[in-house]
C-alpha positions as CSV (number, residue, x, y, z in Angstrom):
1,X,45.2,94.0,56.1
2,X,45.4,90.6,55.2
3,X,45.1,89.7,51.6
4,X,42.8,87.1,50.8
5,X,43.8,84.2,48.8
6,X,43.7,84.0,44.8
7,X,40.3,82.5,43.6
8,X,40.3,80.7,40.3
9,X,37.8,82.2,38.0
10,X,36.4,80.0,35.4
11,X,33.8,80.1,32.6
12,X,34.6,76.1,31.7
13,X,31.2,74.2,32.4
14,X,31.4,70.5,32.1
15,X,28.9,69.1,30.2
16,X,27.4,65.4,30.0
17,X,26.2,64.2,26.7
18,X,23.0,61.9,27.1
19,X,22.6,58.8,25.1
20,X,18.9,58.4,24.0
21,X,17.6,54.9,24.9
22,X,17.5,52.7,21.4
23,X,14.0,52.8,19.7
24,X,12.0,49.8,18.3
25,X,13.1,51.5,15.0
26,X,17.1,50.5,15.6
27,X,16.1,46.4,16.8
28,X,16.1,43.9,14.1
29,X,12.9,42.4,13.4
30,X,13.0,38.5,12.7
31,X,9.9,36.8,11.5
32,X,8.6,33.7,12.8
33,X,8.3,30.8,10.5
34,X,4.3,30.5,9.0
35,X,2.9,27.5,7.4
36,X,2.5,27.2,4.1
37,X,0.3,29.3,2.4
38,X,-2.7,27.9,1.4
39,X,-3.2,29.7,-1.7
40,X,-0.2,28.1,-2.9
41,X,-0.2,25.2,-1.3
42,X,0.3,21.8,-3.7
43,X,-3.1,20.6,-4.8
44,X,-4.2,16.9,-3.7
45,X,-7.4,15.4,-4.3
46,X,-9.1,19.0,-4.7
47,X,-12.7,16.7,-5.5
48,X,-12.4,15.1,-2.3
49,X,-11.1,11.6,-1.4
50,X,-13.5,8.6,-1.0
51,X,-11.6,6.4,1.0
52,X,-9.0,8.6,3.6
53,X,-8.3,4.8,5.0
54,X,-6.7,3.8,1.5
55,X,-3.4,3.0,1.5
56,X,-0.9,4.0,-1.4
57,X,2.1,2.4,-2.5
58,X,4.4,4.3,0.5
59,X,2.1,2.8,2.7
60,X,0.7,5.8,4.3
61,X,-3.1,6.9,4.4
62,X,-4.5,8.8,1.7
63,X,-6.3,11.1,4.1
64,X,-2.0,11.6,5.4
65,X,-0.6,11.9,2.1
66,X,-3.2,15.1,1.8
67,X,-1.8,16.2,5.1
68,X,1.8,16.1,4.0
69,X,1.1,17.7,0.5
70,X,-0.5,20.8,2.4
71,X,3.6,21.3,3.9
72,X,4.7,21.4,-0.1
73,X,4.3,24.5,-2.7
74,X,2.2,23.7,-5.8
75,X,4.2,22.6,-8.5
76,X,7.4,21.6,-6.9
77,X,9.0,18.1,-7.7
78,X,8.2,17.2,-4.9
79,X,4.5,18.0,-5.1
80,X,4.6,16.5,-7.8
81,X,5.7,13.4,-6.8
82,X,2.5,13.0,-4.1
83,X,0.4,14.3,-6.9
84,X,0.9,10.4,-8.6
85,X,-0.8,9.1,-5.4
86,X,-4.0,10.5,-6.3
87,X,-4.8,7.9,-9.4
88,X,-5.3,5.6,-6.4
89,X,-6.6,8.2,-3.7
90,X,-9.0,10.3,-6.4
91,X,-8.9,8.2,-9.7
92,X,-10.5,10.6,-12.3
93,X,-14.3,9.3,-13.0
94,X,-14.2,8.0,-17.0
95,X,-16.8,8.5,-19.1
96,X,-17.1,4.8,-20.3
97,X,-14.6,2.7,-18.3
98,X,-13.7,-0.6,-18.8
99,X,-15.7,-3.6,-17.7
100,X,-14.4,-6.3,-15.9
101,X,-16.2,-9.3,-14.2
102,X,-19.0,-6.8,-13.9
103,X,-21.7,-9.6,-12.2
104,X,-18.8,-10.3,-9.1
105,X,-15.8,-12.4,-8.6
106,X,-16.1,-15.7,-6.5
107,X,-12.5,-15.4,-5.3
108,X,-11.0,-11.9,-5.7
109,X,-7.6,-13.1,-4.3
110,X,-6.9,-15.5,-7.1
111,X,-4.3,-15.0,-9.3
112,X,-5.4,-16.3,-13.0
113,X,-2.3,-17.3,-15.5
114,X,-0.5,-14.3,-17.2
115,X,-1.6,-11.8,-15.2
116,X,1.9,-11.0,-13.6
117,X,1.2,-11.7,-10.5
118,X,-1.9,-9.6,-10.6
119,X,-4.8,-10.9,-8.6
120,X,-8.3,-10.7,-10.3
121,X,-9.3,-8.2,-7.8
122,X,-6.5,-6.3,-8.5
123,X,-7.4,-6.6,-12.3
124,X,-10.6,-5.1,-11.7
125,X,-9.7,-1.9,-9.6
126,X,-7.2,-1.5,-12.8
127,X,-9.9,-1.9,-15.3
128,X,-12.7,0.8,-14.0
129,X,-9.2,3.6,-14.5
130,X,-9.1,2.5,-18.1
131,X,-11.7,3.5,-21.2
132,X,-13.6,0.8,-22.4
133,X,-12.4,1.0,-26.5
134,X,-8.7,1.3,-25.0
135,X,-6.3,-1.1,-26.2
136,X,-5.3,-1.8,-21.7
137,X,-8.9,-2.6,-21.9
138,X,-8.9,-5.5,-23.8
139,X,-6.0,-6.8,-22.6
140,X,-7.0,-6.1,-18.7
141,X,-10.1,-8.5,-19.8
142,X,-8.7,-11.4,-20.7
143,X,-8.0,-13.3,-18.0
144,X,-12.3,-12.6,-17.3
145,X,-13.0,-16.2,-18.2
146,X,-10.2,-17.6,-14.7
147,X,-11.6,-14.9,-12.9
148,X,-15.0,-15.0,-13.2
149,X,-15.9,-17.7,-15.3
150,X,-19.7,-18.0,-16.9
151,X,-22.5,-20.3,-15.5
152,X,-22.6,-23.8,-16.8
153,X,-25.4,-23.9,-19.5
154,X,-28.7,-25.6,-17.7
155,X,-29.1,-29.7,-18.8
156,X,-32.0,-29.8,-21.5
157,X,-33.4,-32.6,-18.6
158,X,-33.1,-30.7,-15.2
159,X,-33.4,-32.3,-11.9
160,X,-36.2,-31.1,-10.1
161,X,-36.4,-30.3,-6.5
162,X,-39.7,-28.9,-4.4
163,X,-41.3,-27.2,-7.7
164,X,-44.0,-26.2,-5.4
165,X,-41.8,-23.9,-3.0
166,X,-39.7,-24.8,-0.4
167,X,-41.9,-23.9,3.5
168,X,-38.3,-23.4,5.2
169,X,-35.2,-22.9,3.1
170,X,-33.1,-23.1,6.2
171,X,-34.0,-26.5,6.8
172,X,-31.0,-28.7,6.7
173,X,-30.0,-32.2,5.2
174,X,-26.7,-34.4,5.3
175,X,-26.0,-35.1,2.1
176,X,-22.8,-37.3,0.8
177,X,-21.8,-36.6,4.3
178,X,-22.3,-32.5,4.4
179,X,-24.4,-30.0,5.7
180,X,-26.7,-28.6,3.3
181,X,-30.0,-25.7,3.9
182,X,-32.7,-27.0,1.2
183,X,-32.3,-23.7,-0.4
184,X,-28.5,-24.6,-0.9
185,X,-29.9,-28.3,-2.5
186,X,-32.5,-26.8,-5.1
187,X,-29.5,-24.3,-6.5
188,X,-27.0,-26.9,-6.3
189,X,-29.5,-29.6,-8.9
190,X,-30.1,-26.5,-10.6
191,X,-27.2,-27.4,-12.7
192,X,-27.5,-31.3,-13.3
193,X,-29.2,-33.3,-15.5
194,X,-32.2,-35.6,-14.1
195,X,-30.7,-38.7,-14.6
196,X,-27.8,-38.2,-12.5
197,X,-26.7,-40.1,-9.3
198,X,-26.5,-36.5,-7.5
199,X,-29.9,-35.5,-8.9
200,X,-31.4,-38.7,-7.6
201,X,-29.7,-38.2,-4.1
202,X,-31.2,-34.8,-3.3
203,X,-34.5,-36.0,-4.7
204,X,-34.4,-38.1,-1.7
205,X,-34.0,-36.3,0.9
């Protein structure tokens, strides 16, 4: 009889170990840059602004500078460096601030003697940051009498002109070869005497 051929017995098993698929546990999480937080955000103009048009001395907007100080944390030199724009964005009210040409200036862009440079209207948005009894008070005042100098006293003898009323102030005359509305001729002889050549000119016309 024919003898079959050897068989190989084996209890061996191969075996595959499975790799588990990685878990959201095993990624790295990143976060995404935020904003600023507001809550610590560097403080500008908290009162609100009254002119977001102004321009400070960088020339940007004050209504931008607020922006850019929203970007900064509160307290940080560098928040504290927009902070100085808000004397001119929010100046702080004062209790009893300095007076300076208080009934107008006729020409706001001139610049009166030892001002440095300083134009009267420039004088006067200084003055209203200042206290009244302050020492920058009185000397922000002094150039009052170039800026805004006081009415010439009124001639004992004034000219008169239409005591009665005037029908139509808009009416115009030539006089001394200009244009002037008979309202513009009874304040002009308001200041001169009534026996002067221009008083006796407009009482002509």
């Amino acid at each position: 009889a024919a003898t079959p051929p050897p068989t190989i017995a084996t209890n061996q098993t191969s075996t595959v170990a499975a790799t588990a698929p990685p878990t959201a546990a095993d990624v790295p999480v990143t976060s995404s840059p935020t904003t600023q937080s507001v809550s610590n955000a560097c403080v500008f103009c908290e009162g609100g602004i009254p002119d977001l048009m102004l321009t400070v001395s960088t020339g940007q907007t004050c209504g931008a500078v607020k922006e850019i100080s929203a970007d900064h944390i509160n307290g940080s030199a560098i928040c504290n460096i927009i902070q100085i724009e808000e004397t001119v964005c929010c100046p702080k009210l004062i209790a009893n601030p300095c007076t300076f040409c208080e009934d107008g200036i006729p020409d706001e862009d001139s610049m009166p003697e030892n001002a440095a440079g300083a134009t009267c209207g420039e004088i006067k948005a200084l003055a209203i940051k200042e206290s009244a009894d302050s020492l920058i008070c009185s000397i922000l005042q002094q150039p009052e009498s170039s800026c805004c100098p006081p009415p010439p006293l009124p001639p004992d003898n004034p000219c008169l002109f239409c005591e009665g009323g005037i029908p139509d102030p808009g009416f115009s005359f030539v006089v001394d070869g200009t244009e002037k509305t008979c309202a513009e001729l009874k304040s002009l002889v308001g200041n001169e005497g009534k026996e002067t050549d221009l008083c006796a000119t407009i009482q002509n016309v």
